[in-house]
N, CA, C and O atoms as a DFTB+ gen file, in Angstrom:
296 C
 N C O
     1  1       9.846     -16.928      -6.764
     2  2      10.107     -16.239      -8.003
     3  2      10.339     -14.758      -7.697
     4  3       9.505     -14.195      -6.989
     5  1      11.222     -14.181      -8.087
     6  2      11.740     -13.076      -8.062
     7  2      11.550     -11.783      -9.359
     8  3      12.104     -11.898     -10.452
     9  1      10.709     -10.635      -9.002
    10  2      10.137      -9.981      -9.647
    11  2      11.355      -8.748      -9.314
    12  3      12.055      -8.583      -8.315
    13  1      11.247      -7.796     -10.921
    14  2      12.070      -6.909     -10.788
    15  2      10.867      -5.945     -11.082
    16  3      10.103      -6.169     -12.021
    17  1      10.736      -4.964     -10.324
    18  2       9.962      -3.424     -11.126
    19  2      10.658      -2.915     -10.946
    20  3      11.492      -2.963     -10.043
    21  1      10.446      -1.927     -12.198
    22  2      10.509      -0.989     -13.223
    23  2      10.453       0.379     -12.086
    24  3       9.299       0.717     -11.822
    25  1      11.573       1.208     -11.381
    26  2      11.321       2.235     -10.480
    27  2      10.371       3.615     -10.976
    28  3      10.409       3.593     -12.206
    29  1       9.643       4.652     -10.575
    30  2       8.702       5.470     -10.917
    31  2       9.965       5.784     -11.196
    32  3      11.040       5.229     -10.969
    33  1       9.431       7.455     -12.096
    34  2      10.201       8.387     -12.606
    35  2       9.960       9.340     -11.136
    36  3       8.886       9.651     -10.621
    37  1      11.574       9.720     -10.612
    38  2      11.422      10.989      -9.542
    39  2      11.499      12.095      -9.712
    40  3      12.182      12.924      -9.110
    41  1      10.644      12.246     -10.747
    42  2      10.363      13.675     -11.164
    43  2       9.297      14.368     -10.758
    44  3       8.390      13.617     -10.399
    45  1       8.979      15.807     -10.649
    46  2       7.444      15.508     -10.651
    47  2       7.288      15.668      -9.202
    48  3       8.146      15.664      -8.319
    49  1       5.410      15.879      -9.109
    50  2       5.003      15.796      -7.797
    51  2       5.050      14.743      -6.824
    52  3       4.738      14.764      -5.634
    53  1       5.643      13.507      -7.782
    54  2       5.559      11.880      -6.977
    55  2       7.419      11.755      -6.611
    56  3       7.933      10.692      -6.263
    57  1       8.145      12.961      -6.770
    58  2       9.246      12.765      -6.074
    59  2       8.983      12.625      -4.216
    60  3       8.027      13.076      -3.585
    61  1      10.196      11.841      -3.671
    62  2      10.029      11.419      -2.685
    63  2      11.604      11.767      -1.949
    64  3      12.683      11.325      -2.342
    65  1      11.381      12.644      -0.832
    66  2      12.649      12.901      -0.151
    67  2      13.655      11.284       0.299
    68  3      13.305      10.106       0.371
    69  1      14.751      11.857       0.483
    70  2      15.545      10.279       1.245
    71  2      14.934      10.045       2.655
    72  3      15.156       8.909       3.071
    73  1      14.322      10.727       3.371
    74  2      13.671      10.860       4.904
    75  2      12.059      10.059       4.159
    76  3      11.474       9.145       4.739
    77  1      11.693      10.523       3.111
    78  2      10.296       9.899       3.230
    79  2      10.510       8.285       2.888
    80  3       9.908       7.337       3.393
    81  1      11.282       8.268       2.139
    82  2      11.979       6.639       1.288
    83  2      12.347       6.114       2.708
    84  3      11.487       5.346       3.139
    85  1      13.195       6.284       3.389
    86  2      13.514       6.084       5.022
    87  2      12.507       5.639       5.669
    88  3      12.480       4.440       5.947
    89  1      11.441       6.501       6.062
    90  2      10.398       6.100       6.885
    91  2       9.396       5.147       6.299
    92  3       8.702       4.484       7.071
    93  1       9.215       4.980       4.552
    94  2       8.543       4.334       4.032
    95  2       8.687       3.538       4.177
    96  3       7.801       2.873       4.714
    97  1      10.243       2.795       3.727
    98  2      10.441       1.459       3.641
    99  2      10.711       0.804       5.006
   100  3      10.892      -0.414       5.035
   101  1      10.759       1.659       6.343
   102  2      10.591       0.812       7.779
   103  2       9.509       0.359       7.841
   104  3       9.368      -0.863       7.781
   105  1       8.366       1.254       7.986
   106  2       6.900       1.218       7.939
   107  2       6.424      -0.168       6.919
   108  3       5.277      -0.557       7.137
   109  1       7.151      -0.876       5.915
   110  2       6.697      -1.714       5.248
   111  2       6.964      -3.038       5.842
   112  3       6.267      -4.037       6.021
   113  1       8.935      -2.547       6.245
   114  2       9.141      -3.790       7.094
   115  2       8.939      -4.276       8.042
   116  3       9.313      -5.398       8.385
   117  1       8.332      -3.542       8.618
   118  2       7.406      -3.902       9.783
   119  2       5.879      -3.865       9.668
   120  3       5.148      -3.508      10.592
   121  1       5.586      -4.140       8.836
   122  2       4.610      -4.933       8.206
   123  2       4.329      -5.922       7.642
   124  3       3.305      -6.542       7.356
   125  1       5.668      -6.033       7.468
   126  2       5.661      -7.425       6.462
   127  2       5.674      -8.803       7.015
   128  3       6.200      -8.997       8.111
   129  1       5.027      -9.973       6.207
   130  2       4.966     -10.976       6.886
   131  2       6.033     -12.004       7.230
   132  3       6.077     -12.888       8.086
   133  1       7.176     -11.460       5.960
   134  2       8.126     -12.221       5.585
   135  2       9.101     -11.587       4.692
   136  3       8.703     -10.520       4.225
   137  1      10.089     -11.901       4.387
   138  2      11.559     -11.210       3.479
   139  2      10.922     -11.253       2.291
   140  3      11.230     -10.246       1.654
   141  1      10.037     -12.077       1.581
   142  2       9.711     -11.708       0.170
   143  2       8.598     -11.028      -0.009
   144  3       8.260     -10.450      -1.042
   145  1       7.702     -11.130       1.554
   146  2       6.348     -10.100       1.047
   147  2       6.745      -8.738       1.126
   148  3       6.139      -7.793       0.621
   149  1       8.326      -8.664       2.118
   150  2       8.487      -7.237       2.270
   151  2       9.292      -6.729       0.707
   152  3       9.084      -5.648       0.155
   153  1       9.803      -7.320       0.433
   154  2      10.508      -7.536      -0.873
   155  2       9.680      -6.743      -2.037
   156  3      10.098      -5.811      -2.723
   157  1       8.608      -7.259      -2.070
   158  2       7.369      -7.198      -2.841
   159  2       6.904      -5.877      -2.716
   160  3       7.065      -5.028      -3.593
   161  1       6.251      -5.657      -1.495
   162  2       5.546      -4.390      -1.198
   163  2       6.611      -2.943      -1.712
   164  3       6.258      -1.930      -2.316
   165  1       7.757      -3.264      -1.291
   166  2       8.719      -2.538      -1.582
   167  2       9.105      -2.176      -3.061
   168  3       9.481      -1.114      -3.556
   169  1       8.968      -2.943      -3.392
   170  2       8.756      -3.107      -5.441
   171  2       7.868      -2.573      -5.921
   172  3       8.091      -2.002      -6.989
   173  1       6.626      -2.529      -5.406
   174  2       5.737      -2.221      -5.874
   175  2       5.031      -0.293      -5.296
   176  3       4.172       0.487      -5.708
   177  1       6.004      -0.322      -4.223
   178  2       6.333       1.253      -4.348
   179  2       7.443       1.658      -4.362
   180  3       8.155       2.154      -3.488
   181  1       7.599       1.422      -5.461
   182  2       9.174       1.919      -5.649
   183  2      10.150       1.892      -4.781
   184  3      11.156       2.504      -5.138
   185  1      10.185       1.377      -3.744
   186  2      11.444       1.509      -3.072
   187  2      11.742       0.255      -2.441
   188  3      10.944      -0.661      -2.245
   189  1      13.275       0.303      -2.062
   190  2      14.554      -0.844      -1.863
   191  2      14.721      -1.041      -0.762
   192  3      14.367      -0.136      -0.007
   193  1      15.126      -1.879      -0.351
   194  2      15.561      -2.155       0.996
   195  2      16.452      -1.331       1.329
   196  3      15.901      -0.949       2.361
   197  1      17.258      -0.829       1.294
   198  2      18.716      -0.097       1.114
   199  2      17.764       1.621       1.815
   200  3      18.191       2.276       2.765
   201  1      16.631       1.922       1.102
   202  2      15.946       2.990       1.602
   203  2      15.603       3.031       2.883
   204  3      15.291       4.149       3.294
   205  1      15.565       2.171       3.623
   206  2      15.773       1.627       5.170
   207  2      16.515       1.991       6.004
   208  3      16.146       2.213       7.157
   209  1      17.738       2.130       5.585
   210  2      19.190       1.970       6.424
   211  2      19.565       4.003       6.184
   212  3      20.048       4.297       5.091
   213  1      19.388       4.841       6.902
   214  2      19.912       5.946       6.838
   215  2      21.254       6.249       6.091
   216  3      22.082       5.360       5.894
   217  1      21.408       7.356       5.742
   218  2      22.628       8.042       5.384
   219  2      23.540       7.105       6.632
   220  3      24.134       6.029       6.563
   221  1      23.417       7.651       7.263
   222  2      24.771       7.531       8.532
   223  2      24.231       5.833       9.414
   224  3      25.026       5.235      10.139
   225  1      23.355       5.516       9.253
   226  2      23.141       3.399       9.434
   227  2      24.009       3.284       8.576
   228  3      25.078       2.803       8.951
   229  1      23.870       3.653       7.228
   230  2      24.318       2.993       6.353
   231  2      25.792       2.727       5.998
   232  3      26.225       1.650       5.590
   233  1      26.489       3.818       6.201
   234  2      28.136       4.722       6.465
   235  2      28.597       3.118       7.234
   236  3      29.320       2.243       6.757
   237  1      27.926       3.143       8.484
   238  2      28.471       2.604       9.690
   239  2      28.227       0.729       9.173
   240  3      29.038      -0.136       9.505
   241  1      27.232       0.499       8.515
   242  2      27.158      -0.795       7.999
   243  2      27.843      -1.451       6.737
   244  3      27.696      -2.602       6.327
   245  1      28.636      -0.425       6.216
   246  2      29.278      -0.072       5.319
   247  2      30.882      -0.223       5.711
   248  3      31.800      -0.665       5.021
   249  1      30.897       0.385       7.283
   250  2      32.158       0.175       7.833
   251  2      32.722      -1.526       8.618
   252  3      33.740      -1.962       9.156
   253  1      31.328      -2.040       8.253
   254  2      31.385      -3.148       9.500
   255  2      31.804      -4.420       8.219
   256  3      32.169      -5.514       8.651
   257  1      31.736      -4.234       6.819
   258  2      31.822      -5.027       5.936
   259  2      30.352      -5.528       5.433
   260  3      30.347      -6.650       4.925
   261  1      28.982      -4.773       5.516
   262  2      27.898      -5.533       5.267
   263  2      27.539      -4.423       3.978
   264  3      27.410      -3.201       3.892
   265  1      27.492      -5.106       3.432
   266  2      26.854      -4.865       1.738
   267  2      25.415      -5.056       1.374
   268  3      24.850      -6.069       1.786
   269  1      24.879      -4.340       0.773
   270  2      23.965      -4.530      -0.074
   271  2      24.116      -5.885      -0.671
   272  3      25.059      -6.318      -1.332
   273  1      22.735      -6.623      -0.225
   274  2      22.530      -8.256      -1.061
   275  2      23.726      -9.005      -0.088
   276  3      24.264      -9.841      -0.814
   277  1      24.282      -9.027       1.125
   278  2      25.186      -9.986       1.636
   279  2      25.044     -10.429       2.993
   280  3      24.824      -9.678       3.943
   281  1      25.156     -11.476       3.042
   282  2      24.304     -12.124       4.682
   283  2      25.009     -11.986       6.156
   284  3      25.550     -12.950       6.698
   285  1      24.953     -10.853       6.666
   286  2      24.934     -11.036       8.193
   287  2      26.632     -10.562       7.991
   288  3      27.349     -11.265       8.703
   289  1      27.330      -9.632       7.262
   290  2      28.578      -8.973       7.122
   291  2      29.665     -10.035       6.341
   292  3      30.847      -9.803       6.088
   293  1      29.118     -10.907       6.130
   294  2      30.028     -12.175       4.967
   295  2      30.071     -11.877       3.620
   296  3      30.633     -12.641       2.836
């Protein structure tokens, strides 16, 4: 079952740089036990998988045909 939360407001003292969102959401996935617990943990602090992949990972995964939500560049 697939849960959506509701993202914090980034306003405020609980704003979070793109470098901290970056290091956060590695630090989770490599914690995680599995694609939905990381899924989860990630939801539940506000942040996406997508917060993972750098500015410039992302450019370059972007160039290779791999999308957000799409399996292995298909």
């Amino acid at each position: 079952m697939r849960r959506v939360a509701i993202p914090p407001e980034e306003t405020g003292a609980m704003a979070l740089t793109p470098e901290q969102r970056y290091r956060g959401a590695r630090l989770v996935a490599s914690a995680a036990s599995d694609a939905e617990d990381c899924a989860s943990l990630l939801a539940v602090l506000g942040l996406e998988a997508a917060d993972g992949v750098s500015g410039e990972h992302r450019s370059r995964a972007d160039d290779r045909g791999w999308r957000r939500g799409s399996e292995a560049g298909t």
